[in-house]
VOMIKE-960157 format. One record per residue: residue number from 1; residue in three letters; chain; x, y, z of N, C-alpha, C, O in turn. Coordinates in nm, 3 decimals. Layout:
{num NUM&residu ALA&chaine A&n_u X&n_v Y&n_w Z&ca_u X&ca_v Y&ca_w Z&c_u X&c_v Y&c_w Z&o_u X&o_v Y&o_w Z}
...
! end
This chain:
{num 1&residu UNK&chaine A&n_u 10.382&n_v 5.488&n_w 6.272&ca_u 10.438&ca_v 5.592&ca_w 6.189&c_u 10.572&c_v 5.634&c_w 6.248&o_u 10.562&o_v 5.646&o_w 6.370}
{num 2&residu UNK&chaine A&n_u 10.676&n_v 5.657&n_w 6.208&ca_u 10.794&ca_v 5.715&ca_w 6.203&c_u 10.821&c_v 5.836&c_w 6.268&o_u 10.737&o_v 5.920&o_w 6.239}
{num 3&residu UNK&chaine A&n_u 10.888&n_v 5.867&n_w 6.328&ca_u 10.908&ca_v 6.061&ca_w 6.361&c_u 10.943&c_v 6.095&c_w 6.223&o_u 10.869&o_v 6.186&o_w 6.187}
{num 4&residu UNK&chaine A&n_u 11.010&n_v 6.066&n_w 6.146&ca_u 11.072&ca_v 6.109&ca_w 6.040&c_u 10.957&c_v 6.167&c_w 5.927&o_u 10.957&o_v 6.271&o_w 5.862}
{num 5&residu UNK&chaine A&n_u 10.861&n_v 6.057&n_w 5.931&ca_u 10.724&ca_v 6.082&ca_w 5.865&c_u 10.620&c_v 6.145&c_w 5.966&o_u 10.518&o_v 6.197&o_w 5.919}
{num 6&residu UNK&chaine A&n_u 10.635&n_v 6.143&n_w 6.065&ca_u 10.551&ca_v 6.240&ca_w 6.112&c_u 10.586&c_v 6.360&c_w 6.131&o_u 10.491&o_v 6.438&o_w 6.122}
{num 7&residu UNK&chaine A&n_u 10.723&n_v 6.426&n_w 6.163&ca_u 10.755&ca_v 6.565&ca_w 6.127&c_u 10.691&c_v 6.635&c_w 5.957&o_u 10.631&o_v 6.738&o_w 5.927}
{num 8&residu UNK&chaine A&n_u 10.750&n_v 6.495&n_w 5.865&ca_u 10.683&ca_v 6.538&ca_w 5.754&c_u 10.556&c_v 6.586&c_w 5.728&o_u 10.545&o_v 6.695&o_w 5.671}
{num 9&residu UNK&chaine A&n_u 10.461&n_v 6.524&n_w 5.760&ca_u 10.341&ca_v 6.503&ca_w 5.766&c_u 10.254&c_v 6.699&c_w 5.837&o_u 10.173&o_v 6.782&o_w 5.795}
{num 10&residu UNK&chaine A&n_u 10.344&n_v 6.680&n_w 5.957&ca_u 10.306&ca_v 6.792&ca_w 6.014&c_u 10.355&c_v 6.898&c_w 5.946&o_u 10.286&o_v 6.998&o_w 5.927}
{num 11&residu UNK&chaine A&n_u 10.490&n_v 6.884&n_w 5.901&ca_u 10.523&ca_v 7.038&ca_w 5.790&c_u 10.420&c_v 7.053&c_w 5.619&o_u 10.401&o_v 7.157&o_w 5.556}
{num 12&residu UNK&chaine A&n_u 10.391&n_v 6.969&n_w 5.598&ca_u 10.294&ca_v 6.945&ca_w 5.525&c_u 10.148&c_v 7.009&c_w 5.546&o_u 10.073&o_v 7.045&o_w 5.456}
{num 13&residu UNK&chaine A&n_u 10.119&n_v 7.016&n_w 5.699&ca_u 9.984&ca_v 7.050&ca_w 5.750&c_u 10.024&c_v 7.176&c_w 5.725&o_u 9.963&o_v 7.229&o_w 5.631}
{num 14&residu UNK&chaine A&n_u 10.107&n_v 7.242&n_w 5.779&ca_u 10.146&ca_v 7.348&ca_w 5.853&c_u 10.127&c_v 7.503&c_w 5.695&o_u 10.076&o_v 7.615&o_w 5.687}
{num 15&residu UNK&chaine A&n_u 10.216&n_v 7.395&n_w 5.587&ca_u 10.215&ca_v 7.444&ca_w 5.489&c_u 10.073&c_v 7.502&c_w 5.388&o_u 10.048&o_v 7.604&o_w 5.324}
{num 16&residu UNK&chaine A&n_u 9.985&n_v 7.339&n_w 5.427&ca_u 9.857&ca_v 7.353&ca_w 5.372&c_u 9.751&c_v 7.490&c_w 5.455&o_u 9.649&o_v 7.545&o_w 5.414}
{num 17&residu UNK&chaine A&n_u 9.831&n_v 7.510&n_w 5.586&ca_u 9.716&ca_v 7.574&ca_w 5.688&c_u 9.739&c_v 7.734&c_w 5.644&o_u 9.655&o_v 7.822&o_w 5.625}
{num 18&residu UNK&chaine A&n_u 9.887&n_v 7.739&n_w 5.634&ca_u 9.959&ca_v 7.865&ca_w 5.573&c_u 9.863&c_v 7.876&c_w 5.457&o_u 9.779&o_v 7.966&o_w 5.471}
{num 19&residu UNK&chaine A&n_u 9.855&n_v 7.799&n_w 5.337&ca_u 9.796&ca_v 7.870&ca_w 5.211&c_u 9.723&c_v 7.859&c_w 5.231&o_u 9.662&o_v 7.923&o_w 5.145}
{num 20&residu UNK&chaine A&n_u 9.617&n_v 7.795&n_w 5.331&ca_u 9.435&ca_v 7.833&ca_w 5.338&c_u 9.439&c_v 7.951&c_w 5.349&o_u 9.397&o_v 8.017&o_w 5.253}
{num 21&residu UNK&chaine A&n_u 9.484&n_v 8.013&n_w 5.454&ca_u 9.497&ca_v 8.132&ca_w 5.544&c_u 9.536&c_v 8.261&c_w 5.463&o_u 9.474&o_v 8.364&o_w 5.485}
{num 22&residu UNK&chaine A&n_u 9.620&n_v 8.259&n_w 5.388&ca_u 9.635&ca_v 8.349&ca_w 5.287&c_u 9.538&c_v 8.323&c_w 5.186&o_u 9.484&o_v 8.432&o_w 5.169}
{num 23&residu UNK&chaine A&n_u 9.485&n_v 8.237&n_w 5.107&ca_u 9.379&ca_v 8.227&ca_w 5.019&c_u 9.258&c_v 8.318&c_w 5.112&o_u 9.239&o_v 8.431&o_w 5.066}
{num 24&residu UNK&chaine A&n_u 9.203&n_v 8.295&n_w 5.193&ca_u 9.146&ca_v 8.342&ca_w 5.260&c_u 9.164&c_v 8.510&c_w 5.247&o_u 9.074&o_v 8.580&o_w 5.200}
{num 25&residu UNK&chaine A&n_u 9.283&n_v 8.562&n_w 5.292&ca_u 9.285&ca_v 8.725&ca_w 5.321&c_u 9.283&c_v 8.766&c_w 5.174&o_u 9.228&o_v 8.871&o_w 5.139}
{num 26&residu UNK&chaine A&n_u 9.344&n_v 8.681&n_w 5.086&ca_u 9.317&ca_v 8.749&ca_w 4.907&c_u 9.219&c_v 8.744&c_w 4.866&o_u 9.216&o_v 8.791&o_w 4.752}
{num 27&residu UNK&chaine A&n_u 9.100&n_v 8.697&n_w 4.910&ca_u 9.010&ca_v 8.640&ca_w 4.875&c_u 8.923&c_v 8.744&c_w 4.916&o_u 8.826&o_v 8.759&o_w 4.842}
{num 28&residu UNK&chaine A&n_u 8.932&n_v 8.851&n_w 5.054&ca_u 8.825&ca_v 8.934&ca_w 5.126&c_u 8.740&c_v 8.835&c_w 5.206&o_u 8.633&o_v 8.877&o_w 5.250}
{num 29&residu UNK&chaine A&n_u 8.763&n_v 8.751&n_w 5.224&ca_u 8.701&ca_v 8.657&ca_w 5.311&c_u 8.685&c_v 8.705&c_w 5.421&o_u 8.568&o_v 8.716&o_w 5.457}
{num 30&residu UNK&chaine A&n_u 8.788&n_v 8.749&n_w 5.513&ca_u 8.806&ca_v 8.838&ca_w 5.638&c_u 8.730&c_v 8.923&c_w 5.618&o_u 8.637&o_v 8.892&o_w 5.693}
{num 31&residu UNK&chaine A&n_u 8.704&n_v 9.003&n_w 5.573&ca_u 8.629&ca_v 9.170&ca_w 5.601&c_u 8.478&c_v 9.135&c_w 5.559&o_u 8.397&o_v 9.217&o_w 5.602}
{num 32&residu UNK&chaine A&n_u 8.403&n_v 8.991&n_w 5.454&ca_u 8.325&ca_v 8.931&ca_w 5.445&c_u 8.241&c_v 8.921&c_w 5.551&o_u 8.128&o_v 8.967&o_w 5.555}
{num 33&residu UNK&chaine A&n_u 8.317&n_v 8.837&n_w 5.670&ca_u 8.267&ca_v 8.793&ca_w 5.746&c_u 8.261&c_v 8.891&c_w 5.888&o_u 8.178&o_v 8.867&o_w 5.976}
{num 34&residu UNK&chaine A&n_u 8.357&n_v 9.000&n_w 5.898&ca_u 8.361&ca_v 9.108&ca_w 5.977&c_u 8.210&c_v 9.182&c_w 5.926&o_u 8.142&o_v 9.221&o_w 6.021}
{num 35&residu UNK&chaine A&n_u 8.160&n_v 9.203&n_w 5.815&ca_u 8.072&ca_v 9.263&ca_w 5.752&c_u 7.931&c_v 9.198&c_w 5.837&o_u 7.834&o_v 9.239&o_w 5.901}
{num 36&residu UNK&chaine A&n_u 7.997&n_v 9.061&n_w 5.784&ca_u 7.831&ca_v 8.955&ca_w 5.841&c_u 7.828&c_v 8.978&c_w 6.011&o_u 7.720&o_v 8.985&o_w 6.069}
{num 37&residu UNK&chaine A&n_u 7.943&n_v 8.987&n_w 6.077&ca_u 7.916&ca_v 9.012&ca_w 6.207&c_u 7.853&c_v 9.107&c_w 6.271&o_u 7.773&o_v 9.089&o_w 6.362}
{num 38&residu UNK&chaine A&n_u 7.893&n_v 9.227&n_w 6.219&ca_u 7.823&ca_v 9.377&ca_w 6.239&c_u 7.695&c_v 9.372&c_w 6.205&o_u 7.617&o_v 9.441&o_w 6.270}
{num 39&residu UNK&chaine A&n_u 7.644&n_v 9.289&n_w 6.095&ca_u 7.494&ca_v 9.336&ca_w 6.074&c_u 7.422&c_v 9.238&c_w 6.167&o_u 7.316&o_v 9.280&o_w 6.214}
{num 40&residu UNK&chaine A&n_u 7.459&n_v 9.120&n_w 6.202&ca_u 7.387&ca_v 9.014&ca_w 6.281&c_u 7.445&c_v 9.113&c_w 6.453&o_u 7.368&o_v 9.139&o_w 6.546}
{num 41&residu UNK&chaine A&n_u 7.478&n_v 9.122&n_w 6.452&ca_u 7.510&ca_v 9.194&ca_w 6.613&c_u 7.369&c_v 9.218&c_w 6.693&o_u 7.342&o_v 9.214&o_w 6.813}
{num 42&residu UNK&chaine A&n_u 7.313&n_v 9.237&n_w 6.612&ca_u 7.176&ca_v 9.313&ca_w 6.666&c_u 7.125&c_v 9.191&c_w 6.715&o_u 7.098&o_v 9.215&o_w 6.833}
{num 43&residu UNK&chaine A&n_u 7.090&n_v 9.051&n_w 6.687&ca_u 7.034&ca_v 8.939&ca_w 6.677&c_u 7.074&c_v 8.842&c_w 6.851&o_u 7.181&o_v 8.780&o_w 6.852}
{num 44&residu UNK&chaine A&n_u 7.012&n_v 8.839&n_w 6.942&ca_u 7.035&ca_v 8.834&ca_w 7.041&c_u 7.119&c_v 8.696&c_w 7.067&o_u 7.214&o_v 8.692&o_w 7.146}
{num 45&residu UNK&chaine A&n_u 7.075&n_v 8.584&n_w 6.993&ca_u 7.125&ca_v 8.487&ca_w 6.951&c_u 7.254&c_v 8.448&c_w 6.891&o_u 7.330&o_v 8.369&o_w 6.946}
{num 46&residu UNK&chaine A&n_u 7.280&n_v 8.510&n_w 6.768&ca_u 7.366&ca_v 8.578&ca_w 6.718&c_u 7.453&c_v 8.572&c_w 6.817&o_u 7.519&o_v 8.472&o_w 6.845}
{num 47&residu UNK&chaine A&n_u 7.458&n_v 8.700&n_w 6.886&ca_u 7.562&ca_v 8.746&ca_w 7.000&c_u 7.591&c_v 8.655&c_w 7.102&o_u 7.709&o_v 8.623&o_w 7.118}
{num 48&residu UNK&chaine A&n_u 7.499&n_v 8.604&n_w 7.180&ca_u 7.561&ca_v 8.478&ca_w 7.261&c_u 7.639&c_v 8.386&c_w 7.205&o_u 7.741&o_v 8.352&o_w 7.266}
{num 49&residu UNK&chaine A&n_u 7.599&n_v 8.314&n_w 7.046&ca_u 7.664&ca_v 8.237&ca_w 7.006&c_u 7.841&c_v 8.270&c_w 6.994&o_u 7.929&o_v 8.205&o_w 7.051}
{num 50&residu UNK&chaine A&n_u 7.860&n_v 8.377&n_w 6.913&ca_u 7.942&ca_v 8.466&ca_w 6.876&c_u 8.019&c_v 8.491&c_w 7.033&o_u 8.137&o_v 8.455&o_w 7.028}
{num 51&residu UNK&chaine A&n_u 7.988&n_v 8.532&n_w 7.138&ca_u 8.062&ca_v 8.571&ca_w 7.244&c_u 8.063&c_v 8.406&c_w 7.275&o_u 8.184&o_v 8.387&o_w 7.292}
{num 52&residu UNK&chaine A&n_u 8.022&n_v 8.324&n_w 7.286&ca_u 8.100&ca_v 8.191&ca_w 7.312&c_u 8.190&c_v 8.119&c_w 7.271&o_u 8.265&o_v 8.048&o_w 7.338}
{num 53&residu UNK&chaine A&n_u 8.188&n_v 8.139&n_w 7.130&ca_u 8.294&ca_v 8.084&ca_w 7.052&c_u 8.426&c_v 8.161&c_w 7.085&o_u 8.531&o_v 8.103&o_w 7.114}
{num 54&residu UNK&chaine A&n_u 8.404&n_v 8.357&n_w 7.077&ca_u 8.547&ca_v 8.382&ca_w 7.119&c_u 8.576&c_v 8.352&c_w 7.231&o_u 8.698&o_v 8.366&o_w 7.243}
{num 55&residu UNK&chaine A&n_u 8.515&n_v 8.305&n_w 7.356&ca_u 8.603&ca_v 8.237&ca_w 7.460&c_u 8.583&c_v 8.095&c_w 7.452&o_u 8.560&o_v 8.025&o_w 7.551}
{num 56&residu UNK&chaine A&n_u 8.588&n_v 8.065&n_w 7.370&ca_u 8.659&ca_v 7.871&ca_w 7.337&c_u 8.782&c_v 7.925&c_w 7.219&o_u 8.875&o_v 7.846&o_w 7.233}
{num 57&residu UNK&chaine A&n_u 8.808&n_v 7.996&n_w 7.142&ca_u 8.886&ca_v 8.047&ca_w 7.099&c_u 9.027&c_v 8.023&c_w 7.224&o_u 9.112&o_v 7.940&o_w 7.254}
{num 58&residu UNK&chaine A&n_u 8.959&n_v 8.212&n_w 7.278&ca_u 9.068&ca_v 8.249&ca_w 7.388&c_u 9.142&c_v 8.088&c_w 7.471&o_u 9.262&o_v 8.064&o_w 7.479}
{num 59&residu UNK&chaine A&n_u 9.017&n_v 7.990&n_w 7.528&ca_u 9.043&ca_v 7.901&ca_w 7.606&c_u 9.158&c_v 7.807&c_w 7.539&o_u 9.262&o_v 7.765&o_w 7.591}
{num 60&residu UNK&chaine A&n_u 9.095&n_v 7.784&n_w 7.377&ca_u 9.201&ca_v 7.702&ca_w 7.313&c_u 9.356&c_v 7.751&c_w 7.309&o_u 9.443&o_v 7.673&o_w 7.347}
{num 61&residu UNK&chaine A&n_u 9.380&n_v 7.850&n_w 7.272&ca_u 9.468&ca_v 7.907&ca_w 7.227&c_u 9.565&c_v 7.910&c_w 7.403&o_u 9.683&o_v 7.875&o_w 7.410}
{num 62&residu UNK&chaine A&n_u 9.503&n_v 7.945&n_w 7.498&ca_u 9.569&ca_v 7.904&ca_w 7.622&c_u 9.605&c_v 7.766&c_w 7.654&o_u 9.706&o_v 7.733&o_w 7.715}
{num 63&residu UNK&chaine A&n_u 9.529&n_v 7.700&n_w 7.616&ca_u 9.582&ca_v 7.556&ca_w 7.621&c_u 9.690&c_v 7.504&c_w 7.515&o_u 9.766&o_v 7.412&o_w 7.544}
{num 64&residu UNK&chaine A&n_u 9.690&n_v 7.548&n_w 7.430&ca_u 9.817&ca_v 7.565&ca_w 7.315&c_u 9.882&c_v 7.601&c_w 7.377&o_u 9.924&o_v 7.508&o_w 7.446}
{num 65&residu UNK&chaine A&n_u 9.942&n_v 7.723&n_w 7.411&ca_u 10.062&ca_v 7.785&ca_w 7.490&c_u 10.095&c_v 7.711&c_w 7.598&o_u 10.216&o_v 7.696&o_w 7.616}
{num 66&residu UNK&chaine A&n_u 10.001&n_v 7.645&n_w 7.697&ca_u 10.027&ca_v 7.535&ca_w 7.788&c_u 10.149&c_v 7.440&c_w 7.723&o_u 10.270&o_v 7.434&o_w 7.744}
{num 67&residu UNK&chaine A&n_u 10.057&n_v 7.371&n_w 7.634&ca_u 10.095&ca_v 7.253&ca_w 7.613&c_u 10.202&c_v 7.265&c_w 7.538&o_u 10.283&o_v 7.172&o_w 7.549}
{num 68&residu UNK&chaine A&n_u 10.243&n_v 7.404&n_w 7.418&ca_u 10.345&ca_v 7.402&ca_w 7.313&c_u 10.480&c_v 7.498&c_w 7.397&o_u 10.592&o_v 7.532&o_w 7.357}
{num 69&residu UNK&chaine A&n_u 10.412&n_v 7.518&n_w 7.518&ca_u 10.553&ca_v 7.581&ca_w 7.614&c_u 10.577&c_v 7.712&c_w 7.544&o_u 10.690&o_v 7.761&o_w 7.537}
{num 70&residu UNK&chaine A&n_u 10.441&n_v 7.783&n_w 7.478&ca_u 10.441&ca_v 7.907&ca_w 7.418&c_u 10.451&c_v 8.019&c_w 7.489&o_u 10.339&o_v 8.055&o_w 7.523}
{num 71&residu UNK&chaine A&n_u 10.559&n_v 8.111&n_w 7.537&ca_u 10.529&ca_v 8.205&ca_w 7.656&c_u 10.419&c_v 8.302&c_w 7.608&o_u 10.306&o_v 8.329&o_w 7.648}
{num 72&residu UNK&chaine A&n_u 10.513&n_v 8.351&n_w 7.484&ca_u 10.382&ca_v 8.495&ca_w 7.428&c_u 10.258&c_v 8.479&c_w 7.394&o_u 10.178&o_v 8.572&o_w 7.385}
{num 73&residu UNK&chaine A&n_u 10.227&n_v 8.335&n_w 7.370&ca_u 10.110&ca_v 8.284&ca_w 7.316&c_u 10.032&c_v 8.282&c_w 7.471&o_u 9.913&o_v 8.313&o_w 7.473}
{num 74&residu UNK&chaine A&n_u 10.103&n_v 8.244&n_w 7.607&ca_u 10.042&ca_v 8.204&ca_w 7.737&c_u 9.940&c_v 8.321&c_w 7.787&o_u 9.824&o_v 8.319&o_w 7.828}
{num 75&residu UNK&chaine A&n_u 10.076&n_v 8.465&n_w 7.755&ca_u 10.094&ca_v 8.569&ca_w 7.844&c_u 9.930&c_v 8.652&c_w 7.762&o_u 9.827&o_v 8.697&o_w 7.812}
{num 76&residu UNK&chaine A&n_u 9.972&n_v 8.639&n_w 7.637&ca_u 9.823&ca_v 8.706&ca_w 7.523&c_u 9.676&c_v 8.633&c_w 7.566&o_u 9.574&o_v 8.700&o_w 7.583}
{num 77&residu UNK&chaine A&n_u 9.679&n_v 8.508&n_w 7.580&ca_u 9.586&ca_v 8.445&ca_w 7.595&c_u 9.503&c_v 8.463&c_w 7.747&o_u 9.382&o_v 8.484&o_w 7.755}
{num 78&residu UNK&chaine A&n_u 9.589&n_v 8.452&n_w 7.857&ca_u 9.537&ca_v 8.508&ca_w 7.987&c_u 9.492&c_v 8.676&c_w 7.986&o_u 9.395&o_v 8.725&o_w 8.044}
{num 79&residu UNK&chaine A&n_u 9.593&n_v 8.748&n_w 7.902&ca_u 9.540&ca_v 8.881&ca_w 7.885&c_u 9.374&c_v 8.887&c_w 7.827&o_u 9.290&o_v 8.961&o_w 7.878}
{num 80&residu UNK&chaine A&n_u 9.357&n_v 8.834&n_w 7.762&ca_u 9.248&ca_v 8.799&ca_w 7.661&c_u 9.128&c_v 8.773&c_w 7.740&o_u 9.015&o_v 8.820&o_w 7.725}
{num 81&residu UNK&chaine A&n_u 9.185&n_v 8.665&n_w 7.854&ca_u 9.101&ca_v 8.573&ca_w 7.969&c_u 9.042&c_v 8.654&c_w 8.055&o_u 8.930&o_v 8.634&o_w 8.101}
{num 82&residu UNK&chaine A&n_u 9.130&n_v 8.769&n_w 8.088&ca_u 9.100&ca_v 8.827&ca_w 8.206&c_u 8.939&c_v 8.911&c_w 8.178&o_u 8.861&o_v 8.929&o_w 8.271}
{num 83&residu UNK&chaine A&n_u 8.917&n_v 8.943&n_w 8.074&ca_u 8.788&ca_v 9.030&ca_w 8.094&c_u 8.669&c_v 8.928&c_w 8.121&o_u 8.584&o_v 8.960&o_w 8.204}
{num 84&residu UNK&chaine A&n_u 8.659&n_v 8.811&n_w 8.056&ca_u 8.559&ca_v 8.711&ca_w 8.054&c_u 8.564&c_v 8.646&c_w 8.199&o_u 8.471&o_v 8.585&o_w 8.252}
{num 85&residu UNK&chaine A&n_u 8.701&n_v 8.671&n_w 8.261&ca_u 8.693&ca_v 8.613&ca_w 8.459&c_u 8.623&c_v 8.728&c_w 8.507&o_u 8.530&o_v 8.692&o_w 8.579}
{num 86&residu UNK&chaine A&n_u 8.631&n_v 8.852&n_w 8.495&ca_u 8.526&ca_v 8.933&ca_w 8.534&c_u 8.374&c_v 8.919&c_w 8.465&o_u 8.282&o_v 8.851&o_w 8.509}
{num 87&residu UNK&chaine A&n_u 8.374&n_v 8.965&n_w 8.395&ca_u 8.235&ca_v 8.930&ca_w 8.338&c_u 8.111&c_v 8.790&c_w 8.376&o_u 7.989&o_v 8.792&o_w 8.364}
{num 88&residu UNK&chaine A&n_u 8.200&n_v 8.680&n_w 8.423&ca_u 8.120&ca_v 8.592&ca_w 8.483&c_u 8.180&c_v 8.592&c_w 8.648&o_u 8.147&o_v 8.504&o_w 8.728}
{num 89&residu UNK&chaine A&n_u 8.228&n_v 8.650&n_w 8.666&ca_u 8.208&ca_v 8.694&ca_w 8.853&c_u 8.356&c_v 8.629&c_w 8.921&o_u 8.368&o_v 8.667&o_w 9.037}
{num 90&residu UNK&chaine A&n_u 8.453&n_v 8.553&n_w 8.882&ca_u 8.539&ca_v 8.520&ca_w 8.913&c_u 8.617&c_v 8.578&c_w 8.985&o_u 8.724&o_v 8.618&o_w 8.941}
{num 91&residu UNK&chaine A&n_u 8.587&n_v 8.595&n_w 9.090&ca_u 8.652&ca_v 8.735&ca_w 9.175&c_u 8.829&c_v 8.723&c_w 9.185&o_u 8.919&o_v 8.779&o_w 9.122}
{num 92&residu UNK&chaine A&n_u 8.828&n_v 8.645&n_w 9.271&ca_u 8.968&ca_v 8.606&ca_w 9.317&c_u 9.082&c_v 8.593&c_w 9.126&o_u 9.187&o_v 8.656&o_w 9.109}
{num 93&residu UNK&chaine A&n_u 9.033&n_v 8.522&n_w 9.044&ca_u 9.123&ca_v 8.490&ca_w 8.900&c_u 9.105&c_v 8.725&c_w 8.878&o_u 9.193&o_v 8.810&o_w 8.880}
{num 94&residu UNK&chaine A&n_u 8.956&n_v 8.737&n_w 8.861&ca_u 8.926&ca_v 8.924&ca_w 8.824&c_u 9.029&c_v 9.020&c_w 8.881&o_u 9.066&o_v 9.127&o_w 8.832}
{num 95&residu UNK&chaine A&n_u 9.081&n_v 8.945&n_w 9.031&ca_u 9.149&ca_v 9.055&ca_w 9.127&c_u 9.332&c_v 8.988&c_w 9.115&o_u 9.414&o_v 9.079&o_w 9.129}
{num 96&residu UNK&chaine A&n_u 9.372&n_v 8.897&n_w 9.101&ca_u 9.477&ca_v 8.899&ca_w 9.155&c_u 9.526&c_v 8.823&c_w 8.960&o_u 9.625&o_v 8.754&o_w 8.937}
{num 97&residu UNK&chaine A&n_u 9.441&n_v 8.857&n_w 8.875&ca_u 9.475&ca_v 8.774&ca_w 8.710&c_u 9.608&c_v 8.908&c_w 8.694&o_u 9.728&o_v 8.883&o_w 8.679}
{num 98&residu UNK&chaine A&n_u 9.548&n_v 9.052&n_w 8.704&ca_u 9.587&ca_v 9.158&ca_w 8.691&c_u 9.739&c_v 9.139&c_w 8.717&o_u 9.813&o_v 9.109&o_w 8.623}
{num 99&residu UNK&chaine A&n_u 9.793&n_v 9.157&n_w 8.858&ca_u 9.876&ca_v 9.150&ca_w 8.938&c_u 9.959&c_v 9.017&c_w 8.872&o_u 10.077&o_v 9.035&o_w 8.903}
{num 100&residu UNK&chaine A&n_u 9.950&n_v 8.934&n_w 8.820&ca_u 10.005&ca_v 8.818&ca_w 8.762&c_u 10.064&c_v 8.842&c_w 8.602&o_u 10.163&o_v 8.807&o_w 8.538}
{num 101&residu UNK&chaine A&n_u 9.966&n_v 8.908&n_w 8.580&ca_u 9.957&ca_v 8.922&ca_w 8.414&c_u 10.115&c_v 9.064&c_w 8.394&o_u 10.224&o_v 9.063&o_w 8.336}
{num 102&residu UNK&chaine A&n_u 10.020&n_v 9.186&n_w 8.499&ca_u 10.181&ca_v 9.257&ca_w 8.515&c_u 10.334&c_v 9.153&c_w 8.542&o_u 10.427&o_v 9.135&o_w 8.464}
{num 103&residu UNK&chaine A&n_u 10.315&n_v 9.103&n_w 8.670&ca_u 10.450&ca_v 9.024&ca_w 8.695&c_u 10.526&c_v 8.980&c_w 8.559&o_u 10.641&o_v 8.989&o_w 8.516}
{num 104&residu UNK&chaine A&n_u 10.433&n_v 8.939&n_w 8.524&ca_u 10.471&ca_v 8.798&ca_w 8.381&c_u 10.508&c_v 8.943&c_w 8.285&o_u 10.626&o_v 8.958&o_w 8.254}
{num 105&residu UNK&chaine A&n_u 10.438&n_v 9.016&n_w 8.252&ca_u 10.523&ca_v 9.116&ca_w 8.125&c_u 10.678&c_v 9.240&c_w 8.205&o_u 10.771&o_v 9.309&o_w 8.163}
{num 106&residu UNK&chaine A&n_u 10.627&n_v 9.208&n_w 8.314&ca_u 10.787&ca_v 9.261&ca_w 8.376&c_u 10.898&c_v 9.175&c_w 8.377&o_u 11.009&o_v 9.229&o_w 8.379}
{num 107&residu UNK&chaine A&n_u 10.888&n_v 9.020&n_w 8.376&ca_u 10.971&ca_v 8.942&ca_w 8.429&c_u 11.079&c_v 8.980&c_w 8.314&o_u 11.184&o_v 8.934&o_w 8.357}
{num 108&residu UNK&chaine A&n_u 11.101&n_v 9.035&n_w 8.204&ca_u 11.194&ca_v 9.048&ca_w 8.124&c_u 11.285&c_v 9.157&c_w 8.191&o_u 11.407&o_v 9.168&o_w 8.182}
{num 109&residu UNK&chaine A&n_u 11.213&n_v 9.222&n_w 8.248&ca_u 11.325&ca_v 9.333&ca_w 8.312&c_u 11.389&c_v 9.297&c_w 8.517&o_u 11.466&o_v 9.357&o_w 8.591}
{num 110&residu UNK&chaine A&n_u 11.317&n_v 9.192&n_w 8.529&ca_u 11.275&ca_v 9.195&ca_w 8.688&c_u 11.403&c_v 9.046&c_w 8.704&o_u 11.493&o_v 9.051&o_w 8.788}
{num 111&residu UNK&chaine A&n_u 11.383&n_v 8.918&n_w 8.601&ca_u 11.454&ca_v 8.848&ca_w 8.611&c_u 11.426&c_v 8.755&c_w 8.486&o_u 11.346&o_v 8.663&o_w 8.465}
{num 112&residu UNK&chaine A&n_u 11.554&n_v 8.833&n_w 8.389&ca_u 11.571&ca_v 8.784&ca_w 8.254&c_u 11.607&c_v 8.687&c_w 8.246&o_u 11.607&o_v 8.651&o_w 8.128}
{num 113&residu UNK&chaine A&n_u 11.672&n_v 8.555&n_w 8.368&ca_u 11.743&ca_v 8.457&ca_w 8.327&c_u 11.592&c_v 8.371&c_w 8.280&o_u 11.572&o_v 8.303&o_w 8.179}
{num 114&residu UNK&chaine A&n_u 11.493&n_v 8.407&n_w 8.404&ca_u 11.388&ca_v 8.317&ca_w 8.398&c_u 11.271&c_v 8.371&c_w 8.271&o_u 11.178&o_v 8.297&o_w 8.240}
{num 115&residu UNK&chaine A&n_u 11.285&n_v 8.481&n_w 8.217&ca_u 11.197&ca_v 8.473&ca_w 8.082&c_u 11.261&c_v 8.436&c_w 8.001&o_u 11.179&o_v 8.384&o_w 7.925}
{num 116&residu UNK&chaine A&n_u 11.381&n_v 8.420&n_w 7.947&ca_u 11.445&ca_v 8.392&ca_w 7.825&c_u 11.421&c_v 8.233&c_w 7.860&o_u 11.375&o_v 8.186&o_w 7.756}
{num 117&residu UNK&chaine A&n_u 11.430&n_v 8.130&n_w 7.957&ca_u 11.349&ca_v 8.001&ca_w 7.997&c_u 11.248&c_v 8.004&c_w 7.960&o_u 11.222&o_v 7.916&o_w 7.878}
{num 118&residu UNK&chaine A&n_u 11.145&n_v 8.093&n_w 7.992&ca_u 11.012&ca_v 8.057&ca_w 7.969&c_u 11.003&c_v 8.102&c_w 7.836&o_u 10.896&o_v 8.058&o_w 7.793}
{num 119&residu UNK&chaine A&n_u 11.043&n_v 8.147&n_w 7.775&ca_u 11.111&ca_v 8.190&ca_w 7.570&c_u 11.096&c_v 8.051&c_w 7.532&o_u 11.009&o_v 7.991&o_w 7.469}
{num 120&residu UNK&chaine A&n_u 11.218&n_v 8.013&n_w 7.592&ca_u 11.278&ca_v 7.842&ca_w 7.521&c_u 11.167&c_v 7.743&c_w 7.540&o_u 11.184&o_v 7.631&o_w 7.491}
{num 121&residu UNK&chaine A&n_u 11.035&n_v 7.772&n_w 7.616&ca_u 10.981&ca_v 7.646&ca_w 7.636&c_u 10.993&c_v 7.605&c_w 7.775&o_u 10.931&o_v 7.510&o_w 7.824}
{num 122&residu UNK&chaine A&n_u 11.057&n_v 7.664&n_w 7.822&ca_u 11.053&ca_v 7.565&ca_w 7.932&c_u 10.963&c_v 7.606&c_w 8.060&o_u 10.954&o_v 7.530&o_w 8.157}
! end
């Protein structure tokens, strides 16, 4: 396949993923399934399942920012991370995630050459 056709291809996805996603919020689909969550909450099963998926979520979405050189996507996603490194005992990521996670939302004021880099991707 081509770059030429595969850029295509991917703006094509991108487009199709866009109008799911809005079909979806016109639809009440969202508050649907916010609805179904609250009443299953109680369901012990339920809840494990449900708290696993949002950290394969969180995990994915960090590996995106990895890989797509996403800063805000990196910086949200470790924020996200940090309660689930406590919650399963991760001491050292629990104690020093904090201290990292600050650095990284100061670096815009601390040393702008190197966030507007990590902006661009790099």
């Amino acid at each position: 396949m081509s770059a030429v056709s595969s850029k295509a291809s991917q703006k094509d996805i991108s487009e199709k993923v866009s109008g799911l996603a809005t079909a979806v919020q016109d639809q009440g689909l969202t508050n649907l399934l916010e609805e179904f969550d609250r009443e299953m909450s109680t369901e012990k099963n339920f809840a494990y399942w449900l708290s696993y998926l949002r950290m394969v979520e969180i995990l994915l979405s960090f590996i995106r920012a990895q890989r797509t050189g996403d800063w805000l996507l990196h910086v949200q996603a470790f924020s996200a991370m940090l309660s689930w490194l406590t919650v399963y005992d991760h001491t050292n990521y629990a104690r020093r995630g904090p201290v990292y996670l600050t650095d990284m939302k100061a670096l815009e004021v601390t040393a702008p050459e190197v966030y507007e880099e990590f902006l661009a991707g790099n």
